[in-house]
Structures are given as structure tokens and as C-alpha cells.
N, C-alpha and C positions, 0 to 999 in steps of 0.2 A: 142467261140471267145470273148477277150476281149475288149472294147471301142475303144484301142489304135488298134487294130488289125482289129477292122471295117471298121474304116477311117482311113488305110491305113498307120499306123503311129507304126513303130515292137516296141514292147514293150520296146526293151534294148535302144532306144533311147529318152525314157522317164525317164529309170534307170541313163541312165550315167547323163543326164539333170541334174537330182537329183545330183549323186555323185559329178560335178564339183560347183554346186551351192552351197553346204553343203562344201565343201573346199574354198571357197571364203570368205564367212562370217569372218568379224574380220579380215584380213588378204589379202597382196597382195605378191604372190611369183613368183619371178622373177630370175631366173637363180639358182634357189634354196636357195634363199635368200626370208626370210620371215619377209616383214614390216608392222605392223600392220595399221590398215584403220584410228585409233585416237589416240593422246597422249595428258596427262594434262600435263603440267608447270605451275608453281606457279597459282592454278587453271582456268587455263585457257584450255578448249579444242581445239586442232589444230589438224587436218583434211590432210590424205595425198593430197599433190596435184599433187606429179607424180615422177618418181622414174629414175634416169639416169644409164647407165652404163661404168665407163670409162675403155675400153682398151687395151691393148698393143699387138700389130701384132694380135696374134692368141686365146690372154688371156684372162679373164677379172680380171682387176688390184682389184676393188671396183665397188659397188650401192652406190648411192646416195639417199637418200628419203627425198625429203623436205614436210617440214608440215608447213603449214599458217592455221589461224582462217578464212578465208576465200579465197577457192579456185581462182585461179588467171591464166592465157595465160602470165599475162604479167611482165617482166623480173623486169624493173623497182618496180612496187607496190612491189614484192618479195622483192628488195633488201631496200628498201627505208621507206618502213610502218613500223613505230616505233611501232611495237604489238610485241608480244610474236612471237615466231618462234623457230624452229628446223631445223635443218640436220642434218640425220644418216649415216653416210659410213658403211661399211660392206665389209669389206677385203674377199678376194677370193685368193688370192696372197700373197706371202711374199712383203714385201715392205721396206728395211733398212730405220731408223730415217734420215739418210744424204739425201735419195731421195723423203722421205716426207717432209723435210725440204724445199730442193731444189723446189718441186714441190709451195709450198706455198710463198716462196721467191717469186719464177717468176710470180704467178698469182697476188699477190699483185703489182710489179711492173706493170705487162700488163694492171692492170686496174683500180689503185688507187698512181699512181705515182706521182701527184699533191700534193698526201696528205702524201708520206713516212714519210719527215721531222718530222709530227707531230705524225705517227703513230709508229717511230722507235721502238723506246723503249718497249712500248706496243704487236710489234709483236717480240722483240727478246724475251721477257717471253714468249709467245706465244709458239714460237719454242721450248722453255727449256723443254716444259711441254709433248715434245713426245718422244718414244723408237721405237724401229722396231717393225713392225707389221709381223705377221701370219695371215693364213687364217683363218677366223671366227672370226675374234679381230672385235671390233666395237669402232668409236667415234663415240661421240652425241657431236653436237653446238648446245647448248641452248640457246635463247636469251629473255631474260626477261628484260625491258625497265626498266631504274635507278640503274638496277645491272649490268647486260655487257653479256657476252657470256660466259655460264660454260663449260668448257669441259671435259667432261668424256671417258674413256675408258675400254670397260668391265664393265662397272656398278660402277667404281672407278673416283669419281671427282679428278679433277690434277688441277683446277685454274680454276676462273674466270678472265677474260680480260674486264675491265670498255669501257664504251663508245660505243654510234649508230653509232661515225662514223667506228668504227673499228669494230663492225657487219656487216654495210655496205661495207667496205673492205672487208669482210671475203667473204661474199656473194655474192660480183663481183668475184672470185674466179672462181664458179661454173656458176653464170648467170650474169657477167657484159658484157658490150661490147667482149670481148677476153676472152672468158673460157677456163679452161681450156680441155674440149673438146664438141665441137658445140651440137655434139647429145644426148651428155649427159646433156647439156641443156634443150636441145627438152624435154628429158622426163622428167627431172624434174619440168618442166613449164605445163606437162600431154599433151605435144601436137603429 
């Protein structure tokens, strides 16, 4: 008999122990979507802090995985701490350019309405810079302080968008007052 098998503890539940911990390392997979546990930007390391998933009826549209340089609950410091920052989407779904469009239209109004007037212009490049999405397509919002928000798709840059405050728009998006979906809030906040 082995140690595990003395004290009462079957061996294969020491094995699979093993197996799920050895798959964790580096990596957090969620609906079979694999976001890694750190990313650099302009040397900086940011840290996943919690991963959303938004939706539809039966589907899941996208993950969300936000990365901060230091983990956070809270919605505000996310959207507001002028530090380097990311979000990754991760399409699961087809999704046409007109209803990612439309989706980013109305989060912006629901939660930076105050500010359109001066962000107009700014979020209509914004919008130029997307096509339809597939499933397994990825954007990255990278946000790096005095340059703006690069966005990439597929590992291909399409633009940077200058200014915090229209990071901070971006980012009420997914965690301001009115997201656009509460629990996918929730986990991107790791709560």
C-alpha cells in the first residue's frame, strides 16, 4: 500500500490533483477560451484580474479578460487609474462590424454621455477601425498613459485612439455604471 492509500486518500485523486494544477499554470480557460495569467505593455507587467462572459439567449457572444498592474474589486480604480491596462475579447460567435459598432455606440452613450461632444470624433475612428468578427478572432484594448488605446485584432494593430479620457469611456463600456452586461462585470472585476 501506498502513503495515499494508508490514509485513506485513492491515489487517482492525487493524480488528477496533479493534472488540473499542471494545466492552470500560465493560463486561465474559461469556456475554452485561454487567457494567459500576465501580459507586458510598453514594459509594464499586468496581472489578469478576472475574465467576463457576455451572452446571448443560449450563446456566448465573447470573454472579456481585463489585466491591471494591480489587482482590484473595484470598478472605479479599473476604469479611472491612469497606469497601463488591457482588455482582450475573444469571440465565440460571429458578430457583423454594424452590431459591434452598434454595441459600442450604446455603451458609450449609457455611460459617458456627458463627455460624447468631446469624444465624437475620437470614437467615430474608433469604429472605422472594425470588420465582422468570427469565432476565435480576438481584440486587445491596450492602454498605455500619453499614447491612448492601441487596438489590435488578431495580432494586427488598426489604430491608436489618444487620450484617458476616452480609455476611460472605453472601459465604462464593460465596468461603468451601465455595462454592457452586469456579470460580465462581475468577472471581470474577479468577483
Amino acid at each position: 500500500m501506498t502513503f495515499l492509500q494508508k490514509n485513506g486518500r485513492p491515489l487517482i485523486y492525487a493524480l488528477l490533483l496533479i493534472m488540473f494544477s499542471a494545466g492552470a499554470v500560465g493560463a486561465l480557460t474559461i469556456k475554452g477560451i485561454d487567457f494567459a495569467d500576465q501580459v507586458t505593455i510598453s514594459e509594464k507587467k499586468l496581472y489578469l484580474n478576472g475574465v467576463g462572459i457576455k451572452k446571448s439567449f443560449f450563446s456566448t457572444l465573447y470573454a472579456c479578460g481585463l489585466y491591471l498592474p494591480h489587482p482590484t474589486y473595484d470598478a472605479d480604480k479599473a476604469i479611472k487609474n491612469d497606469l497601463c491596462k488591457q482588455i482582450v475579447m475573444h469571440f465565440q460567435s460571429k458578430l457583423s462590424k454594424d452590431k459591434i459598432i452598434e454595441g459600442w455606440n450604446d455603451g458609450f452613450f449609457n455611460n459617458s454621455q456627458e463627455k460624447l461632444y468631446i469624444l465624437q470624433g475620437r470614437i467615430t475612428t474608433f469604429n472605422a477601425l472594425f470588420r465582422d468578427m468570427a469565432a476565435n478572432d480576438r481584440i486587445t484594448f491596450s492602454y498605455v498613459p500619453k499614447q491612448g488605446t492601441t487596438i489590435t485584432i488578431n495580432n494586427e494593430t488598426k489604430g491608436t485612439i489618444p487620450g484617458s479620457d476616452f480609455m476611460q469611456a472605453l472601459w465604462a463600456i464593460w465596468l461603468g455604471d451601465n455595462p454592457a452586461d452586469s456579470d460580465m462585470k462581475k468577472g471581470m472585476l474577479g468577483k
